[in-house]
C-alpha positions in Angstrom: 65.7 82.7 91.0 66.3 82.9 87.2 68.5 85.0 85.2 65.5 86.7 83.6 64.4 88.1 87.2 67.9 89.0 88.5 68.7 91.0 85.4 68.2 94.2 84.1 64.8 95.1 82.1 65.6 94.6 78.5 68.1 96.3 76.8 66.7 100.3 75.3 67.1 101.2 71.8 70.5 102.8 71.7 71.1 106.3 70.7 72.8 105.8 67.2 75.9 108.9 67.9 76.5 107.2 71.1 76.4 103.5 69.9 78.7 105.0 66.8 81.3 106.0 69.2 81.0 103.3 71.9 84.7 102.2 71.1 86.0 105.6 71.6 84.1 106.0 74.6 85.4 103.0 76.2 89.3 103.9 75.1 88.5 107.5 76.9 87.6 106.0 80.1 89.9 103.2 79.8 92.6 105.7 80.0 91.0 107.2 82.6 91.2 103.9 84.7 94.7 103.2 83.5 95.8 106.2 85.8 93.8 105.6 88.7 95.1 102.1 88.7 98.4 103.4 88.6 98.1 105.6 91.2 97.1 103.2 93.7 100.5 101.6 93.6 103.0 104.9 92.2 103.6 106.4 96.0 105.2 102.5 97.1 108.1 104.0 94.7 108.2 107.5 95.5 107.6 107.3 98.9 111.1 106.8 99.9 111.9 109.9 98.2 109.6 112.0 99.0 110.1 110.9 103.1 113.7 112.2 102.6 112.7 115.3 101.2 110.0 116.3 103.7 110.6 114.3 106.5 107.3 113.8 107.4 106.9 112.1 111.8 106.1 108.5 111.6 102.1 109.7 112.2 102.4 112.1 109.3 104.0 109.1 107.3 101.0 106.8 107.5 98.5 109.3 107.3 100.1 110.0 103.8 99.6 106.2 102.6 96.3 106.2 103.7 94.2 109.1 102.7 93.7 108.3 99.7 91.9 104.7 101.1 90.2 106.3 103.1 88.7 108.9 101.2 88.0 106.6 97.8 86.4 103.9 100.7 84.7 106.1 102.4 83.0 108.3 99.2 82.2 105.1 96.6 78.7 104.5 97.7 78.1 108.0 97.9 79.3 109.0 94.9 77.5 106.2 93.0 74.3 107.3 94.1 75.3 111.3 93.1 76.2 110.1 90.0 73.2 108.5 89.1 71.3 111.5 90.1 73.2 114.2 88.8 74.3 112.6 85.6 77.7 110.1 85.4 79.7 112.2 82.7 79.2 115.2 84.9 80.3 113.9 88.1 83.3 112.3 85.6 84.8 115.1 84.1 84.3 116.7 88.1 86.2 113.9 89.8 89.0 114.5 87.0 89.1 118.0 88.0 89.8 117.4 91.2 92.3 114.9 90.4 94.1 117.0 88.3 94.0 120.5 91.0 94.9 117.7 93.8 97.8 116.1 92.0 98.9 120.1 91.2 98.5 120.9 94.8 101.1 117.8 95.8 103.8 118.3 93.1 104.3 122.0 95.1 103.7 120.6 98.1 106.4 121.9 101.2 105.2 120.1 104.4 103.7 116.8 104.6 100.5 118.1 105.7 100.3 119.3 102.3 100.8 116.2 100.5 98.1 114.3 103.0 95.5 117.1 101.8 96.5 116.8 98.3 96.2 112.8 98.4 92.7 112.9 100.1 91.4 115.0 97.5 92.8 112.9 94.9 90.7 109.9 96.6 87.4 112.4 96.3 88.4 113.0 93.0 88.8 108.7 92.4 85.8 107.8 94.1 83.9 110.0 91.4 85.8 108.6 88.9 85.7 104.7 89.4 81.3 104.2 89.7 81.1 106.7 86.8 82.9 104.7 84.4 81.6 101.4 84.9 77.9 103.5 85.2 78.6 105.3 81.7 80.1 101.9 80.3 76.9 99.9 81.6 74.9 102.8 79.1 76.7 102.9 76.5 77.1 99.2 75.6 73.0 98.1 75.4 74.5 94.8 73.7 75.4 92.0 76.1 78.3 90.4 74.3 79.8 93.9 73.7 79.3 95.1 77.5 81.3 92.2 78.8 83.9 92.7 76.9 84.3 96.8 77.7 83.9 95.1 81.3 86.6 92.8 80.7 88.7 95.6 79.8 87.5 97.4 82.7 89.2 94.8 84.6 92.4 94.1 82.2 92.9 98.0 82.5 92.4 98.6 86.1 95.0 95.1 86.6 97.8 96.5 84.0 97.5 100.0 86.3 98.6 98.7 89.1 101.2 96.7 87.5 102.5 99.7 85.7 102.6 102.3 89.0 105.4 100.7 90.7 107.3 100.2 86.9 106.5 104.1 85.9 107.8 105.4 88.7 110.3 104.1 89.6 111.2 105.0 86.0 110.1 108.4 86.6 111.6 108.6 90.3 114.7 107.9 89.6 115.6 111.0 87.2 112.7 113.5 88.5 112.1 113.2 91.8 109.0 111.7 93.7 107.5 115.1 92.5 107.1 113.2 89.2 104.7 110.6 90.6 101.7 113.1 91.0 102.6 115.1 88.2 101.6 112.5 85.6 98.6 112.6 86.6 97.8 116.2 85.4 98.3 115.9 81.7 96.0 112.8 81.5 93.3 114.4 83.7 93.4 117.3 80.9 93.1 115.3 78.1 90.0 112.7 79.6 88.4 116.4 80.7 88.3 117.2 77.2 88.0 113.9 75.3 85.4 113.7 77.9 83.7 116.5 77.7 82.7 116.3 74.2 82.6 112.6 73.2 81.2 111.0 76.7 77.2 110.2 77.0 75.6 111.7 80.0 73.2 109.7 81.5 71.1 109.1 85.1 68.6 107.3 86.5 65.3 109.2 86.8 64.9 109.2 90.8 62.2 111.0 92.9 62.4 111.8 96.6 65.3 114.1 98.8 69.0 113.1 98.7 69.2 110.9 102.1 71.8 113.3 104.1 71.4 110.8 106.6 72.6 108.1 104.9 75.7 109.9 103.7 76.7 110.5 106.8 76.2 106.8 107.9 77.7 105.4 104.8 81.0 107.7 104.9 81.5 107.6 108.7 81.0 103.4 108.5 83.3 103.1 105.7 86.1 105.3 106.5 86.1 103.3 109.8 85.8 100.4 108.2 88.9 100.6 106.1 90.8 102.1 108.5 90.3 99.7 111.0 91.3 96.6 108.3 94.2 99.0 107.4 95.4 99.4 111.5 94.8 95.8 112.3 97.6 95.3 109.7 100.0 97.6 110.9 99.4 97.3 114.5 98.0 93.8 114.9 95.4 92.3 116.9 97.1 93.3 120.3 96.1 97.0 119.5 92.8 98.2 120.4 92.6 101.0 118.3 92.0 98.8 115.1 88.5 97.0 117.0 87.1 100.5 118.2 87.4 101.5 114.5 85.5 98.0 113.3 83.3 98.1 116.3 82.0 102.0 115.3 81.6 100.3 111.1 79.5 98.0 112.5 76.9 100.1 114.3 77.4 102.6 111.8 77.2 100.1 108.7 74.4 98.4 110.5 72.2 101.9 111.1 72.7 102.8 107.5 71.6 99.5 105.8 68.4 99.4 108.4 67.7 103.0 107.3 68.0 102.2 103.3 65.3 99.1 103.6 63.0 101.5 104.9 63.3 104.2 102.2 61.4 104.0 99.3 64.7 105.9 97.8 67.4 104.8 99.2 71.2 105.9 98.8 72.2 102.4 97.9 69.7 99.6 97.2 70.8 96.8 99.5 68.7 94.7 98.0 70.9 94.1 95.5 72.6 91.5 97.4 69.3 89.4 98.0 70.2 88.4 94.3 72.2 85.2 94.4 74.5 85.7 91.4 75.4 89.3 92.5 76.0 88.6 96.1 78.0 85.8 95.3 79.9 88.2 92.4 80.5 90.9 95.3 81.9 88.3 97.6 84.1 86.6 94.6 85.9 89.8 94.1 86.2 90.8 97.7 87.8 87.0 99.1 89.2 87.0 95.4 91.5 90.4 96.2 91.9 89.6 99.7 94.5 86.6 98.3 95.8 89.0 95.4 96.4 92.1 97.3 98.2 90.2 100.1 100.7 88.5 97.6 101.2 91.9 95.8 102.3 93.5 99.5 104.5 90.3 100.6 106.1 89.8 97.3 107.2 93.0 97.1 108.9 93.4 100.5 110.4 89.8 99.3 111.7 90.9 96.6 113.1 94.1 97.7 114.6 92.7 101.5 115.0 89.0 101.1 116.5 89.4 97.5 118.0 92.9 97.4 116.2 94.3 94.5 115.3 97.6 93.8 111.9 98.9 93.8 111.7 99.1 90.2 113.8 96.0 90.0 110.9 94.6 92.2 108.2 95.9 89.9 109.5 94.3 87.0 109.4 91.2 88.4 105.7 91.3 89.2 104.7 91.7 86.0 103.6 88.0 85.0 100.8 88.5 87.3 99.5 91.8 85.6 100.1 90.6 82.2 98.1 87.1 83.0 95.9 89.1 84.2 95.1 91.1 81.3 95.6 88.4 78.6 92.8 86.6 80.7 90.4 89.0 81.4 90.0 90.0 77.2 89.2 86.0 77.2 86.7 85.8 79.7 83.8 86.7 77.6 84.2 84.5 75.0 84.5 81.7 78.0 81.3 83.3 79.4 79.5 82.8 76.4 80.5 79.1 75.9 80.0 77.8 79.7 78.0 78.6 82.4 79.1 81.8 84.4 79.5 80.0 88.2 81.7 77.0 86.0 84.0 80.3 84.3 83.8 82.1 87.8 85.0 79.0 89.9 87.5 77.8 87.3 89.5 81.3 87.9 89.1 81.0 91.7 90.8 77.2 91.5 93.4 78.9 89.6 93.8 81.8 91.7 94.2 79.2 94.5 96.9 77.4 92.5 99.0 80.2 92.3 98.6 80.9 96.2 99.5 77.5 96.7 102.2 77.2 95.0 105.2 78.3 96.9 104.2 76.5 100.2 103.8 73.2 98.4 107.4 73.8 96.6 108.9 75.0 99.5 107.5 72.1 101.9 107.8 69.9 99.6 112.0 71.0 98.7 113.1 71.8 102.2 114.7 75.2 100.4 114.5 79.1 100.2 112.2 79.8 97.1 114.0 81.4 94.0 112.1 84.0 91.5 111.3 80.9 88.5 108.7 79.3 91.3 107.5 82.9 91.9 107.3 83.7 89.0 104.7 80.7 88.3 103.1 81.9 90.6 102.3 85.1 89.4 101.1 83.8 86.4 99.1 81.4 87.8 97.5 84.0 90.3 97.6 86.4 87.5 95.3 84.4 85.3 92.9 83.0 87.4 92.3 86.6 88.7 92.2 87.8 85.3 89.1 85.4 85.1 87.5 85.7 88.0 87.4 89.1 88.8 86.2 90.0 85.3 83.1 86.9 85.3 82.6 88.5 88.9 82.1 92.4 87.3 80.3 91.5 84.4 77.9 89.5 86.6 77.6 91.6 89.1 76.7 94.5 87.0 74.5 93.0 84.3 72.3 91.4 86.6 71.6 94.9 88.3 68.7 97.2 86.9 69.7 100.1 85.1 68.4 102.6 88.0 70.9 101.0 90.2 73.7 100.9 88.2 75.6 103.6 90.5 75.3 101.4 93.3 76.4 98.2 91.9 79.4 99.8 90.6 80.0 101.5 93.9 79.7 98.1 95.6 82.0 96.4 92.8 84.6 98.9 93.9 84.1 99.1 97.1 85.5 94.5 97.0 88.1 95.8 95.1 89.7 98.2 97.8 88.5 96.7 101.1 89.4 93.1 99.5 92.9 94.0 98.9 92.8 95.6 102.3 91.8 93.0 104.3 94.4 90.5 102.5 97.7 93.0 104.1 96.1 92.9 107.5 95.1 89.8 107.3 97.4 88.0 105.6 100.0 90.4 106.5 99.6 90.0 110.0 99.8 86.2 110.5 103.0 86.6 108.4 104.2 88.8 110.7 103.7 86.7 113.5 105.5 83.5 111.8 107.8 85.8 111.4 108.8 87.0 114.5 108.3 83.4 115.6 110.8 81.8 112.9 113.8 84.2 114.5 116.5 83.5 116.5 116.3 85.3 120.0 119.4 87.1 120.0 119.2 88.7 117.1 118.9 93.0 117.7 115.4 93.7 119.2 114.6 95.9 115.7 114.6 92.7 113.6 111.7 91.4 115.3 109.6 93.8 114.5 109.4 93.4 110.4 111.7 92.0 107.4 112.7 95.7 106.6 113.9 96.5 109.8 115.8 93.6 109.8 117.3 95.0 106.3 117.8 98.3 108.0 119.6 97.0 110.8 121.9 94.7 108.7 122.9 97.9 106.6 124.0 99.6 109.5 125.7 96.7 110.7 127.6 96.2 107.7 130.3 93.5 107.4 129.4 89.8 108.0 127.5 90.6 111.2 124.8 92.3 108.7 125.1 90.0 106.2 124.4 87.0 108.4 121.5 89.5 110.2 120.0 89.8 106.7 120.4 85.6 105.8 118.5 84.8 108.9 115.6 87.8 108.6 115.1 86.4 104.6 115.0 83.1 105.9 112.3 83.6 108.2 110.4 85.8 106.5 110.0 83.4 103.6 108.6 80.6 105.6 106.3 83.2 107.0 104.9 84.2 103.8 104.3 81.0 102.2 102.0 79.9 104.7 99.7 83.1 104.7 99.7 82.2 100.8 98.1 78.7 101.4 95.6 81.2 103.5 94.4 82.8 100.8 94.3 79.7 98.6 92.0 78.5 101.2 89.4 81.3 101.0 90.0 81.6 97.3 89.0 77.6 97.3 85.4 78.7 99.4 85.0 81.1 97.1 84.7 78.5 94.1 82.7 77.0 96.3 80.4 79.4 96.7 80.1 80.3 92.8 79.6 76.6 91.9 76.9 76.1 94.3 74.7 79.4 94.4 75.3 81.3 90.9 72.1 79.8 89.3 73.1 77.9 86.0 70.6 80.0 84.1 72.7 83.5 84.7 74.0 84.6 81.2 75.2 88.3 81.0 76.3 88.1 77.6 73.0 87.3 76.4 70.4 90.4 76.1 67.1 90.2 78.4 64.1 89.6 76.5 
């Protein structure tokens, strides 16, 4: 299949006010993305704070990390297709609404029921956001070059969010309360409403036929239990049942819904999408590409803040070479995209992601030692880069080789890798190092430290004295040869990945070069 086939029809004549003011478009929604991407990672901060203040039951407590997954997983596809219908700025500047009544609703918030509400609507309120911008970005840049880059920053943005949540509040956490952490949200919401409102394009894709009710249904029920199966097989392992009811009802569920949309003549989500080569391959770059990242993100952290005694924001600082890699890269990419051929660009950044995962177990194997922060820092950086050039190859890709009616679904879809990739990588990931973990400890140390490395820190403060100290030496110790391990894991898949790019992508795929 050629690159003329897979992608869009030619570029349209762009309106001249809109093409004007594409560069303030893209700063507008690129603050727009800098706050969703930092509230994905703000509550790891606050949570502690806000647990002490409302004391929320352990059910209650995991209910509060999750709602928001689930109801940005669960909405994407859905919201996508809306979007395209009902016109992208509208469903915006809605989604930014809700985010800024839902972050309202949890800075007042009394009982922990309360906050759960107020962090489910604020994942309605990101799942309109996310496929709108990329939609509205996809629009508004008609020239090839200049769309990659807006979808490089896309990327660099959405990367220096979540680098920046953890940083910002534990700034913010520290002298305000956790309170703080949803109540930054509000002032940005009003300003993108109103920035929004007035400079934003609106735009849709001119379908026929009735809005598939059944579809939604299928799509939201096989999502939500998709994601929260991957997100219970991580905290309760394979031993629990729960987390393979929950996969088994995505898969009928998933499966129903994709039989129903090839039989459509309008479907909710075009499927067929993915019978293109360079976007399936794209999708599945992103997704195996996150599932390494987002599992390094969750262990180093509890490294960090366990095995070395840092403070959360302590912690988040010293994450930062990944995010800033990241973002240096993914304002690059382009220009590499234009020189060399996109699965070449694409597999290059998987290799380096793999690099970085590497890393620590080769060091550590090949040293004999506990790893220090200068060889995690490395890799960071290397992670950080090759992510910042594979996930942003991957986006542009994906979404330039989609037609314009189904842009709302490609961006749904490129979301929807993000957040079940980086999913899949803690339970995943997560899990095996749980169980080298619990295998790497000495028997008779308190039954509590078997069950994870902050427990283990828990007990040891309680302990206090040498006992706890010793406690702590031996649960750091293990828990760092458990991690390293589940990197060389995701170096693995990142490595089939590459694999995957160099061998399917066609070599005639150029999205920075406009369709004739």
């Amino acid at each position: 299949m050629t690159a003329q086939s897979e992608a869009a029809s030619p570029a349209p004549h762009p309106d001249p006010a809109v093409h004007a003011r594409r560069w303030v478009i893209l700063a507008i929604l690129s603050g727009s993305l800098l706050l969703i991407g930092m509230d994905t990672t703000i509550l790891n901060v606050a949570f502690p704070s806000l647990v002490a203040d409302l004391q929320p039951g352990s059910v209650e407590q995991l209910w509060i990390i999750d709602a928001y997954a689930l109801a940005i997983s669960g909405l994407l596809v859905t919201a996508g297709a809306f979007g395209d219908r009902w016109g992208r700025k509208r469903l915006l500047i809605a989604g930014f609404a809700l985010f800024a009544l839902a972050s309202l609703a949890a800075v007042f918030a009394t009982a922990a029921w309360q906050v759960i509400a107020a962090r489910a609507l604020l994942g309605v309120g990101g799942a309109a956001i996310m496929p709108s911008t990329l939609s509205i970005l996809r629009d508004t840049f008609v020239d090839a070059k200049e769309r990659a880059f807006a979808y490089a920053v896309w990327t660099a943005v959405i990367g220096g969010g979540l680098a920046l949540g953890p940083v910002v509040g534990g700034l913010l956490v520290e002298h305000f309360g956790w309170q703080s952490a949803f109540l930054l949200n509000i002032p940005v919401a009003v300003a993108v409403i109103a920035l929004g409102s007035w400079l934003l394009p609106e735009s849709r894709s001119p379908r026929t036929g009735k809005w598939d009710w059944p579809g939604v249904g299928q799509s939201i029920v096989g999502m939500v239990a998709l994601a929260g199966g991957i997100k219970q097989l991580g905290k309760s392992g394979v031993d629990s049942a729960l987390p393979w009811v929950l996969l088994a009802i995505a898969a009928v569920a998933l499966t129903v819904f994709v039989r129903r949309q090839l039989r459509l003549a309008n479907p909710l989500l075009h499927v067929r999408l993915f019978a293109g080569r360079a976007f399936a391959v794209s999708a599945g770059a992103i997704f195996l590409g996150m599932v390494g990242l987002g599992a390094v993100m969750f262990l180093i952290t509890q490294w960090f803040q366990y095995a070395e005694g840092f403070s959360p924001l302590q912690a988040g600082v010293r994450l930062l070479p990944a995010p800033i890699a990241l973002i240096v890269t993914s304002v690059v990419t382009p220009k590499l995209m234009q020189r060399y051929q996109v699965r070449k660009v694409m597999a290059a950044g998987l290799v380096l992601m793999a690099a970085g995962l590497a890393v620590p177990y080769l060091v550590q194997r090949a040293t004999d030692t506990d790893l220090g922060y200068p060889t995690m820092a490395i890799a960071l950086g290397l992670l950080g880069l090759g992510a910042g050039v594979a996930t942003t190859v991957a986006s542009v890709t994906l979404m330039s080789v989609t037609p314009m009616e189904h842009v709302g679904g490609a961006a749904a879809i490129d979301e929807t890798c993000y957040e079940l990739g980086a999913a899949m990588g803690v339970a995943i990931l997560g899990s095996l190092t749980a169980a080298l973990y619990r295998s790497r400890l000495p028997d008779d140390l308190p039954g509590h430290a078997h069950d994870s490395v902050g427990e283990a820190a828990h007990a040891a403060k309680e302990m206090g004295g040498p006992a706890g100290r010793e406690l702590l030496a031996e649960a750091a110790h293990a828990f760092t040869r458990a991690m390293t391990p589940s990197f060389m894991a995701g170096a693995v898949l990142c490595l089939a990945a590459a694999w995957l790019a160099w061998s399917l992508i066609p070599r005639d795929v150029r999205p920075t070069e406009n369709a004739h």
